[in-house]
C-alpha positions as CSV (number, residue, x, y, z in Angstrom):
1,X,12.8,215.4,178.2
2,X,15.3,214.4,181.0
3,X,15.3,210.2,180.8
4,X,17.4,207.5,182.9
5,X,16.8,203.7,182.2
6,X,13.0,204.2,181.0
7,X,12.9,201.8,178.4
8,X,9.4,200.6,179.7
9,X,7.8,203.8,179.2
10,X,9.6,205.6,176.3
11,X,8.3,204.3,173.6
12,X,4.9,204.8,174.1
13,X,6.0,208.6,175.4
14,X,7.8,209.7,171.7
15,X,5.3,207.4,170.2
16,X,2.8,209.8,171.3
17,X,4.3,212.4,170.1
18,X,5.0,211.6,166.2
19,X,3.4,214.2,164.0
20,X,3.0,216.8,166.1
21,X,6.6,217.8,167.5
22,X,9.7,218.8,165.0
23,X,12.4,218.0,166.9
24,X,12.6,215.6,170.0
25,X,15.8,216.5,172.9
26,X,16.7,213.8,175.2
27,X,18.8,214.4,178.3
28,X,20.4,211.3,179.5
29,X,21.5,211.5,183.0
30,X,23.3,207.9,182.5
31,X,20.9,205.2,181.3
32,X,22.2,201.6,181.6
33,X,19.4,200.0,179.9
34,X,17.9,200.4,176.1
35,X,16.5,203.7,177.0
36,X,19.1,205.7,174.3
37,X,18.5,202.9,171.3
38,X,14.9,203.4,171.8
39,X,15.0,206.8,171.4
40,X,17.4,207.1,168.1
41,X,14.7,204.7,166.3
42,X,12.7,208.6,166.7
43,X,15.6,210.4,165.4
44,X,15.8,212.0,168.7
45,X,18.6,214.5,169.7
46,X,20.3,212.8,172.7
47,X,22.3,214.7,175.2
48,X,24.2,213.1,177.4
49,X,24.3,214.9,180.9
50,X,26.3,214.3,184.4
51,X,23.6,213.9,187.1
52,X,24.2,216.4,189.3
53,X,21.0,216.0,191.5
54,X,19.2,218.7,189.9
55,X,16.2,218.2,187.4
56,X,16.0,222.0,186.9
57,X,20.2,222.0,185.6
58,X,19.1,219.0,183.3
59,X,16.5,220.4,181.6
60,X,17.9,223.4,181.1
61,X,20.9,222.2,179.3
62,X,18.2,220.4,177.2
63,X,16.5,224.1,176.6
64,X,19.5,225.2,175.4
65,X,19.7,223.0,172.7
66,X,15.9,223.6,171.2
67,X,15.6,225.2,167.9
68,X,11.8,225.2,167.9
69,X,9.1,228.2,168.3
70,X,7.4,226.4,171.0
71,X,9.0,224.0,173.5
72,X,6.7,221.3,175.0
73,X,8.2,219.5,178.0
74,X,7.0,215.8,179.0
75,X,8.3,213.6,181.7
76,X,9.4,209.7,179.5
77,X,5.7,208.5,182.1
78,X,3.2,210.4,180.0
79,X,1.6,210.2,177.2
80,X,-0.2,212.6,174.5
81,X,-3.7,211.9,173.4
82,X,-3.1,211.1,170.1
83,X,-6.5,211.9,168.8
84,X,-5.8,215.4,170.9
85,X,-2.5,215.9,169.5
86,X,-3.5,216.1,165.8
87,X,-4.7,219.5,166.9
88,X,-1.9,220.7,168.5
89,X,-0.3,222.8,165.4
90,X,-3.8,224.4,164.6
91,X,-4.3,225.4,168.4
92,X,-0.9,227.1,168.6
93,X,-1.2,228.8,165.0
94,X,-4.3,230.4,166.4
95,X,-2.8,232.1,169.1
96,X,-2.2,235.9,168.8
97,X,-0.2,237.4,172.1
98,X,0.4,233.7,174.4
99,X,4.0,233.1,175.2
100,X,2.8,230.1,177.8
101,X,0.1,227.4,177.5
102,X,-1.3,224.9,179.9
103,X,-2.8,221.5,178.7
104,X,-5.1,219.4,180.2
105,X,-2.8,217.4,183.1
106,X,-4.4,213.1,183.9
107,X,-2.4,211.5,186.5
108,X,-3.5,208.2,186.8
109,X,-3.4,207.0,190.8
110,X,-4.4,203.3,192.1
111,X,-3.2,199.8,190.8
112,X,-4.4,200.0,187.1
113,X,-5.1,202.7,184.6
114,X,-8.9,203.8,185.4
115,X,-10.1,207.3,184.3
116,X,-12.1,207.2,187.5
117,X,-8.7,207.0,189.7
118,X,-7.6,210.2,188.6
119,X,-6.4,213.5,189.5
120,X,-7.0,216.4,186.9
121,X,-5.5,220.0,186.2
122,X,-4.4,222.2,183.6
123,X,-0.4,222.7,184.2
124,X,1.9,224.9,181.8
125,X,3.7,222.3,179.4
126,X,4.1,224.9,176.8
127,X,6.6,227.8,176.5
128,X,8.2,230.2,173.8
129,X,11.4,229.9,173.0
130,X,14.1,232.1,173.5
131,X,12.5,234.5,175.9
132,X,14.4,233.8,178.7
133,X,12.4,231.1,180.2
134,X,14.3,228.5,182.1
135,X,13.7,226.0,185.4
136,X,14.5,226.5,188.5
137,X,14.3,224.1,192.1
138,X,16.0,221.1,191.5
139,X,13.2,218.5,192.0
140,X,9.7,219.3,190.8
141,X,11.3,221.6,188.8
142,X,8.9,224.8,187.5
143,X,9.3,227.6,185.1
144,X,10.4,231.2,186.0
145,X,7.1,232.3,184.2
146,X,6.4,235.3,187.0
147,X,10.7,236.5,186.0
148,X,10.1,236.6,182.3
149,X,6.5,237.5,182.1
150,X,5.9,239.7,185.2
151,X,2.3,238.4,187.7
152,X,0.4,236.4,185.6
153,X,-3.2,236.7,185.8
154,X,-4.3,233.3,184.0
155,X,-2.5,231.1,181.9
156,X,-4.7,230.4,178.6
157,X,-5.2,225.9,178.6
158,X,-5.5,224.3,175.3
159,X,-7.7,221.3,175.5
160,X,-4.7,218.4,174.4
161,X,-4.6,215.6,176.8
162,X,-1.6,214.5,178.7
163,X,-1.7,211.1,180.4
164,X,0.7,211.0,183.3
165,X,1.1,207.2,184.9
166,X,4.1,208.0,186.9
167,X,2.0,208.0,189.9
168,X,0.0,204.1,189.6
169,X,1.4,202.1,192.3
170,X,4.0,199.6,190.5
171,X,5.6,203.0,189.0
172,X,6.3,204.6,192.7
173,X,7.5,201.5,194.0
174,X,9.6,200.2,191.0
175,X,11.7,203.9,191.3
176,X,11.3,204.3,195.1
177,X,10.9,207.7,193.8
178,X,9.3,209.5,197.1
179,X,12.8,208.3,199.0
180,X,14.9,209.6,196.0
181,X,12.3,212.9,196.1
182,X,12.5,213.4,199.4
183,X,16.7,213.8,200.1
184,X,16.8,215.9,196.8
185,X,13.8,218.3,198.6
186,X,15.4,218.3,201.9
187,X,18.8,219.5,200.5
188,X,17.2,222.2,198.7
189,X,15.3,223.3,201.8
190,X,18.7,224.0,203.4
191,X,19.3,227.0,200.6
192,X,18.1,230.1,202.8
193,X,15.8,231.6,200.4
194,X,14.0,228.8,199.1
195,X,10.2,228.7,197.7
196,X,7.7,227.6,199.7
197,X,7.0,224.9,197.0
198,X,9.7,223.3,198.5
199,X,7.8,222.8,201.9
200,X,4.8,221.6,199.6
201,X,6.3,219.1,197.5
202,X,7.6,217.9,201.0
203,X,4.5,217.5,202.7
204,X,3.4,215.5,199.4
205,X,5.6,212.8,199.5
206,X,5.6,212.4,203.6
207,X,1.5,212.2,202.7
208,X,2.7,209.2,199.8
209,X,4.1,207.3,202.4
210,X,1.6,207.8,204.9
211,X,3.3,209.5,207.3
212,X,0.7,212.2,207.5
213,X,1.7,213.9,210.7
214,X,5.1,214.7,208.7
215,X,3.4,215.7,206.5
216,X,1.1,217.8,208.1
217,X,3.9,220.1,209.2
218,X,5.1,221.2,206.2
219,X,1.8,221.9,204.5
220,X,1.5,224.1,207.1
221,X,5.0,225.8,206.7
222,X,4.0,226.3,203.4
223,X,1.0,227.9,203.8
224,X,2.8,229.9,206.2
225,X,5.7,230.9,203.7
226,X,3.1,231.7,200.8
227,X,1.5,233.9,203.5
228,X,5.3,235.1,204.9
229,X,5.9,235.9,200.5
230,X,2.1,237.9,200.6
231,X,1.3,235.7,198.2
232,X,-2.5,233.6,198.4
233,X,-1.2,229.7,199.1
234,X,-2.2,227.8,195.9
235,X,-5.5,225.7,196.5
236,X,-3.8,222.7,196.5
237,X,-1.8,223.5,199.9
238,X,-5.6,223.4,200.9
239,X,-6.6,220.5,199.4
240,X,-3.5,218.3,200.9
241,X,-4.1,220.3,204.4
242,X,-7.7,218.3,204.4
243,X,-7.1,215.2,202.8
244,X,-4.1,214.7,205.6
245,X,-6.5,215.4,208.2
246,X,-9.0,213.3,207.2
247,X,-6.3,210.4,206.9
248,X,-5.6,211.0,210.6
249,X,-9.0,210.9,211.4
250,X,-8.8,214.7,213.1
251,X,-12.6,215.6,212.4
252,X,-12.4,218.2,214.5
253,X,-9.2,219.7,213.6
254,X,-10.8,220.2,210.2
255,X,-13.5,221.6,211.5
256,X,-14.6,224.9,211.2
257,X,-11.3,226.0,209.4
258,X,-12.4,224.0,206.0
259,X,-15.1,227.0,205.5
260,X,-12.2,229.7,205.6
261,X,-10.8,227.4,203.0
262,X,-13.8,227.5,201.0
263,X,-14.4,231.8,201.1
264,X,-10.3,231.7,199.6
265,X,-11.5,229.1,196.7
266,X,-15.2,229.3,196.4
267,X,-14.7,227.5,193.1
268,X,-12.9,224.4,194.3
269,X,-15.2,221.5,194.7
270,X,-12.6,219.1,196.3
271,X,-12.9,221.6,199.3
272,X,-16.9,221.4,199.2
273,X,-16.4,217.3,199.1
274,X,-14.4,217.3,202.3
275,X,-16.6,219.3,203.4
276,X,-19.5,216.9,203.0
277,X,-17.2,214.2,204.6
278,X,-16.5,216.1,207.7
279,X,-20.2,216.7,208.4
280,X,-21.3,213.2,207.4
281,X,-18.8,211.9,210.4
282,X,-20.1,214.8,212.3
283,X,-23.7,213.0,211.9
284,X,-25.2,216.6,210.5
285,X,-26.5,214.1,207.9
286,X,-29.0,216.9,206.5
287,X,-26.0,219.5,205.5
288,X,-23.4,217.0,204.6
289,X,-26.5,216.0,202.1
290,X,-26.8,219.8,201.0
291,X,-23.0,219.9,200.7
292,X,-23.0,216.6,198.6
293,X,-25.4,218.0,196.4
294,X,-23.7,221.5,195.6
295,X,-20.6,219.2,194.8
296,X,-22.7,217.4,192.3
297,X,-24.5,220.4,190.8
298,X,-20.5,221.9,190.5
299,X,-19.0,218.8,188.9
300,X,-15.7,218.3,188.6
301,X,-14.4,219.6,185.5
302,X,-13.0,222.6,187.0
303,X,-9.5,222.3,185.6
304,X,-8.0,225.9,187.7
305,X,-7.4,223.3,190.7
306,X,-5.9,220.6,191.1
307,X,-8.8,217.8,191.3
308,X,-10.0,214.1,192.2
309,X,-12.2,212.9,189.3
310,X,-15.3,211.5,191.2
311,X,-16.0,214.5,193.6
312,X,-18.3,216.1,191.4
313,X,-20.1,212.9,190.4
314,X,-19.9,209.1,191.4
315,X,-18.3,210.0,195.1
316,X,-19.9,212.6,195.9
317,X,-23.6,210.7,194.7
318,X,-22.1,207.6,197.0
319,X,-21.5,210.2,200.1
320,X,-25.5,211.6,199.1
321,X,-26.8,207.4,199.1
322,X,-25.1,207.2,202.5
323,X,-26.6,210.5,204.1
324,X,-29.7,209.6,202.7
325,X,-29.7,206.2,204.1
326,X,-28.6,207.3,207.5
327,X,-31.5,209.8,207.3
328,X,-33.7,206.4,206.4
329,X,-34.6,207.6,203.2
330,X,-33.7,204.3,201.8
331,X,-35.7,204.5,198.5
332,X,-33.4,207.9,197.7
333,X,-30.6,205.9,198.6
334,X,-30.7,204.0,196.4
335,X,-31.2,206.1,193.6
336,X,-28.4,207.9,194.4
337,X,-26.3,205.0,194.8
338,X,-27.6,203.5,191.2
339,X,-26.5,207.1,189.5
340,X,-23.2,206.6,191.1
341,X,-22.8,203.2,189.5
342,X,-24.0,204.5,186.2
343,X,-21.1,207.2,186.3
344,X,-18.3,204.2,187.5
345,X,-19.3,201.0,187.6
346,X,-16.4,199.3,189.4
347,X,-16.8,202.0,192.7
348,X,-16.5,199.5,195.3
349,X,-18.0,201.6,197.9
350,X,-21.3,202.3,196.2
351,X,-21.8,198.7,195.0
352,X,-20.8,197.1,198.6
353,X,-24.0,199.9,199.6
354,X,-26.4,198.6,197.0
355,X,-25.9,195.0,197.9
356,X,-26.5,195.7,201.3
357,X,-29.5,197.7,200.7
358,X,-30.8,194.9,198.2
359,X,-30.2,192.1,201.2
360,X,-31.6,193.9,203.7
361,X,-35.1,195.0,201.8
362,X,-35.4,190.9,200.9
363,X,-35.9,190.1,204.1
């Protein structure tokens, strides 16, 4: 782990992760707060490291220093499910030819920690050691898997929970960390052969801090570069390409293209459910409702792509309510709008609905 001045978080990170890890390396990058005390009460291995602006350099040098078979790599924000952890050692003894595991990636989004305010995927947190695998970018930092293991089909997930909360609102503004994000990703786009991650993670933070025509241009340069590299852009260039659109209210830019988006990833809901919402404002009420519904019969557990829990269940049942009620079905309505409540009761949207449907059949 690469820390500096976490001490709010720490604890409940390596806390997490008693009983399951042998050995725990910390990289300081210059902690001024209890951060380094916390973690000697876990006999962790601290390393103290220069800041150099590169999270990729930091971690490294803490890679170098790992005697373990496996190495699992956690940011000081997330947590382990503990229940989930106990199984960790069984999972990994079981394995015959893996030399790289995914696990089961929660980041929380919103004000408060709410399962239903989350964004899910399965992202590689596990790696064999001494194989040459190392990080490279120097913000959002990845692995070299494609350098050590040649083109990697698909990476097996083992079903451990990591909770990520480094995304809720009072963490992003206490680090101002899509300023700090965003100089570190704009020097590294000056390097002449850089990924076209770089233009991704870009367009990400601009789309954080709402400046979505920003960020509009570099999704797009980064579909274009993955395209340039004859590489398929990941689904989630895709994903951010819509959700920025629909921000701007551009209906009709999104519209027809989102179905070319669809024939690439034919298994990614989260394209089907901006789908739905791009018909619903085009009032074709009837195939938003079909779209809605294929969401629904999909659900969202789908953990290839990147996705927004809700999509395959109490959003896409609100956007169904809503069709149906513009379509003056109002007894379907509200069935669909009670399911979506059943599946997250504190939706605001779908209980605003019902309470206007149960005041306007009173009178």
């Amino acid at each position: 782990m690469i820390v500096k001045n976490e001490e709010s978080n720490i604890a409940n990170c390596l806390k997490s992760t008693q009983g399951i890890v042998d050995e725990i390396i910390i990289v300081d990058t210059g902690s001024t707060d209890e951060t380094i005390a916390i973690c000697e009460t876990f006999n962790a291995k601290i390393l103290n490291f220069k800041w150099n602006n590169s999270f990729a350099e930091a971690r490294n040098f803490g890679l170098k220093q790992a005697k373990g078979d496996w190495i699992l790599w956690l940011d000081a924000d997330e947590e382990i499910d503990v229940e989930d952890g106990k199984k960790l050692k069984k999972c990994l003894s079981e394995l015959k030819n893996e030399n790289l595991l995914s696990m089961h990636l929660i980041n929380y989004i919103g004000k408060e920690k709410n399962i239903n305010q989350t964004f899910q995927i399965a992202h590689t947190r596990l790696f064999k050691n001494h194989l040459g695998f190392k990080f490279n970018q120097n913000v959002h930092e990845i692995l070299n898997a494609e350098e050590v293991l040649g083109e990697i089909q698909e990476i097996k997930m083992i079903p451990i929970k990591i909770y990520h909360y480094g995304y809720l609102d009072s963490e992003v503004l206490n680090k101002n960390k899509s300023i700090r994000n965003l100089n570190l990703l704009l020097e590294e786009l000056k390097i002449e052969k850089h990924s076209p991650w770089i233009e991704y993670h870009l367009a990400s933070e601009y789309y954080r801090l709402e400046k979505y025509e920003e960020s509009f241009e570099y999704v797009n340069k980064s579909i274009k570069g993955f395209i340039n590299d004859k590489k398929l852009p990941p689904s989630l260039l895709y994903k951010l390409k819509y959700s920025i659109l629909l921000c701007l209210g551009s209906i009709e830019g999104a519209w027809p293209s989102i179905n070319s988006a669809i024939k690439l990833y034919p298994d990614y809901v989260d394209l089907y459910f901006f789908k739905g919402i791009i018909l619903f404002y085009r009032k074709q009420y009837e195939e938003s409702l079909s779209t809605f519904d294929q969401c629904i019969k999909m659900g969202d557990t789908n953990l290839k792509h990147l996705t927004l829990k809700g999509v395959g269940g109490h959003m896409a049942l609100f956007y169904k309510g809503a069709c149906l009620e513009r379509m003056g079905d109002i007894k379907n309505a509200k069935i669909a709008y009670e399911l979506a409540t059943s599946l997250a009761p504190d939706y605001k949207p779908t209980l605003e609905a019902l309470k206007k449907i149960n005041m306007e059949t009173k009178h």
